[in-house]
N, C-alpha and C positions, 0 to 999 in steps of 0.2 A: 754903380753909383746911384741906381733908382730905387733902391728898395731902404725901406724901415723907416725908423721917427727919426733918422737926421740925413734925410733926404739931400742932394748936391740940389744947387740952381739948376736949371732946365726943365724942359718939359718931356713929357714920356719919349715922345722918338729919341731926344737925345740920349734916356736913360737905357732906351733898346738898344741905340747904336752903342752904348759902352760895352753892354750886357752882348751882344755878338761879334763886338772884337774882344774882349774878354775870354770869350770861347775860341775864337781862332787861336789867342795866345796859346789856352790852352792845347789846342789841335796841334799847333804846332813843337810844345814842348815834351807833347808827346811821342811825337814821330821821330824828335830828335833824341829820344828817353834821357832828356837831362835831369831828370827827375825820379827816384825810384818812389816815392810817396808824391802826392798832390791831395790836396786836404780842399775841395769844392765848396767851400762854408756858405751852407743856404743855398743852395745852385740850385735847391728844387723850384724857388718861388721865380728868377726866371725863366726857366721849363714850365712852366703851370700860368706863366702870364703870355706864352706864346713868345719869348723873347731869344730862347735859343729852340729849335727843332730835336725833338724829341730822338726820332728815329735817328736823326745824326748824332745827338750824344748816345742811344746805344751802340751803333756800327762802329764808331772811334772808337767807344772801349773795348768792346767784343775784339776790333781788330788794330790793337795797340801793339807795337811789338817788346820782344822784350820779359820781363817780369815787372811791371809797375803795377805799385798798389793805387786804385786812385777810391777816396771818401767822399761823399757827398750827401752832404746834412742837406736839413730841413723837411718842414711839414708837407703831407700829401704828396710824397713820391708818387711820379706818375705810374702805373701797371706794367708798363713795358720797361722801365729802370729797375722794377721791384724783381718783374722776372730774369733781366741780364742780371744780378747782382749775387755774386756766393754768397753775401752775409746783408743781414737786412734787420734793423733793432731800431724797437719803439723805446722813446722814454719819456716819463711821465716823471714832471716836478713834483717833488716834495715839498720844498723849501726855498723859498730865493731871497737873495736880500735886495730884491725888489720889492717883497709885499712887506717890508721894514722902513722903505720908502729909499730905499737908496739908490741913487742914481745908477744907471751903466758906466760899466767903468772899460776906459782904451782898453784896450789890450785883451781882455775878457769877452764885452756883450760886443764890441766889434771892435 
């Protein structure tokens, strides 16, 4: 809830605490493999703001059971993500209809 231009009310602690029960949810829906896909949108920026532990998002996924795919966007993957990870791909905008001035749209930019 603490990250981007439509920030929730609070202040950073409460944004961290969302940001690492967030991750427990995830911990735990992984242990339970309710999920064979988990799509992490942006999960790098709080990894890189110190809000989830690093080493603990590799070891969970390294030792996930099961077959689960799990994705995890955004900028500046830390080193140690980039090397737990089979597949690892940069992408670079062409085009957005942002620079046409259009707003983010639900469901899309988040």
């Amino acid at each position: 809830s603490g990250w981007s231009w439509s920030r929730k009310q609070g202040e950073e602690e409460d944004h961290q605490a969302a940001a690492a029960e967030g991750w427990r949810e995830i911990k735990r829906r992984l242990a339970a493999q309710t999920h064979d896909l988990l799509i992490l949108d942006e999960f790098t920026y709080p990894v890189n703001w110190g809000w989830v532990d690093i080493d603990d998002v590799v070891q969970t996924l390294a030792a996930r059971p099961g077959f689960q795919h799990v994705v995890i966007t955004g900028r500046r993957a830390d080193g140690k993500l980039v090397a737990a990870a089979d597949l690892v791909t940069e992408m670079g905008k062409v085009k957005h209809p942002m620079d046409a001035g259009q707003k983010g749209q639900k469901g899309i930019e988040w």
